[in-house]
C-alpha positions in Angstrom: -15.0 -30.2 3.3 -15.7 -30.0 -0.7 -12.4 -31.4 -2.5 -11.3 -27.8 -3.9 -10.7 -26.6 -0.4 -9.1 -30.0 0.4 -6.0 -29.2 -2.6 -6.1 -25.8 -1.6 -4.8 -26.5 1.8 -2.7 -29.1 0.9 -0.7 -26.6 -1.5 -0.6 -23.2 0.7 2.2 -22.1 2.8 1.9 -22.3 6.0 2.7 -18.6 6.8 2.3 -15.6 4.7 4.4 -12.3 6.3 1.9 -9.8 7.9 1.7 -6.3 5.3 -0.8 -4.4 3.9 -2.2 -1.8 1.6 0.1 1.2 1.6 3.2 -0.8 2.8 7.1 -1.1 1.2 8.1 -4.1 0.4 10.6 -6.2 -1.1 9.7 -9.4 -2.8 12.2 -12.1 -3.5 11.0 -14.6 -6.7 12.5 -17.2 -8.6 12.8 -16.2 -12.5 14.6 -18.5 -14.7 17.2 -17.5 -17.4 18.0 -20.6 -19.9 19.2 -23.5 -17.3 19.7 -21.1 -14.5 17.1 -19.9 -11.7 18.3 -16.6 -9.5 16.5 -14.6 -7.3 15.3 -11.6 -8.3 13.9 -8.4 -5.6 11.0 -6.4 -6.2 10.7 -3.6 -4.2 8.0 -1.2 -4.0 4.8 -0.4 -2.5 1.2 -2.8 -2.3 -1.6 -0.9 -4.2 -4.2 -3.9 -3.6 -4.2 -7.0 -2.0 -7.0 -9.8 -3.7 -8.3 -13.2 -4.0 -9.0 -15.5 -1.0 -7.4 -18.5 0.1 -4.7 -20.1 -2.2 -5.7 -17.0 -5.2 -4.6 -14.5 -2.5 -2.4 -12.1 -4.6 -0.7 -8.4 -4.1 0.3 -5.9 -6.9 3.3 -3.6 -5.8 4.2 -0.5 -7.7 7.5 1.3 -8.2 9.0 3.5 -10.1 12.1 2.9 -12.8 13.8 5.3 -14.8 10.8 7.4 -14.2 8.1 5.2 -15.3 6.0 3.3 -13.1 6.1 -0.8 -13.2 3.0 -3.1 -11.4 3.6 -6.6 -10.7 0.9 -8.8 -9.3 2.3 -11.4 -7.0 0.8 -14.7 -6.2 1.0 -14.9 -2.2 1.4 -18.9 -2.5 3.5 -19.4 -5.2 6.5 -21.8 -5.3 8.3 -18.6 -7.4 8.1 -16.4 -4.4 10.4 -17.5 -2.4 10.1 -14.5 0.4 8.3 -11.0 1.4 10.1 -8.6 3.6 8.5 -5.9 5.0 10.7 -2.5 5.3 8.5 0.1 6.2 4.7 0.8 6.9 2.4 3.0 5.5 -0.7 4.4 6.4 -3.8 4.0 3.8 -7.6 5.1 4.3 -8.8 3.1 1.2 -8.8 -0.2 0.1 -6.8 0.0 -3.1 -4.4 2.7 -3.9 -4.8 2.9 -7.6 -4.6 6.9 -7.7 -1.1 6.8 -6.8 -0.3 5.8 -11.0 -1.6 9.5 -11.6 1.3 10.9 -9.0 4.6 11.9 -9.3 7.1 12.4 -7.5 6.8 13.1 -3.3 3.7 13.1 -4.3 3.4 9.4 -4.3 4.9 9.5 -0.7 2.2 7.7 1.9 2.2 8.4 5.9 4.4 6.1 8.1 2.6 3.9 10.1 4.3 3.7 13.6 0.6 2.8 15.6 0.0 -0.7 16.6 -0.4 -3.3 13.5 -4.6 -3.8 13.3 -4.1 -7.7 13.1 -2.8 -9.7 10.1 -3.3 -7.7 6.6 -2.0 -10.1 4.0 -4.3 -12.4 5.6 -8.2 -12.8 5.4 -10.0 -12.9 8.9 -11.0 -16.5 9.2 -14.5 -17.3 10.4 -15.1 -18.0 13.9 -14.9 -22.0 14.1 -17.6 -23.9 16.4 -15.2 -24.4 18.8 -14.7 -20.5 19.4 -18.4 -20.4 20.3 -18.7 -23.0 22.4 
């Protein structure tokens, strides 16, 4: 195993909560103000999910005062300290970047009350020799 892979295990977290495109969530992350750190909530709904391995990030959407706000989160940060899952949604695509032209109900997605498809947040891992022996 190459030395880059080696750190990036080291530093992961052991387990990432299971969403996915299309799903509301509610992000808990550090910010500091002066000498104090508070927890702040995020909550909205993941329009992408990227990167691979310790990179793996997620931009949620929502929508204040009328205007919509992005925030990409870094899935293995020290600053986020959790990510709660309130409800599911139901996406066809990949990313759900058209929902920034919507307003309004429009911006609505389909409850998702089938059985989960496996782990979202997560990347399939590759079948390890031992699977195929």
């Amino acid at each position: 195993m190459d030395l880059i892979r080696q750190i990036e295990l080291e530093n992961m977290k052991p387990e990432v909560p299971d969403f996915g495109i299309g799903d509301s969530v509610e992000v808990e992350y550090l910010i500091r103000e002066g000498e104090k750190e508070r927890v702040q909530v995020f909550q909205g709904t993941v329009i992408s999910i990227g990167g691979s391995g310790i990179r793996r990030t997620a931009l949620v959407r929502r929508i204040v005062a009328g205007e919509g706000v992005e925030r990409l989160f870094p899935l293995h940060s020290p600053r986020v300290k959790d990510i709660k899952v309130k409800a599911r949604g139901k996406a066809r695509r990949a990313k759900l970047y058209y929902l920034r032209d919507r307003v309004g109900k429009a911006v609505r997605l389909r409850a998702n009350f089938g059985k989960s498809r496996g782990p979202r947040s997560q990347p399939k891992m590759a079948a390890s020799s031992e699977d195929k022996a």
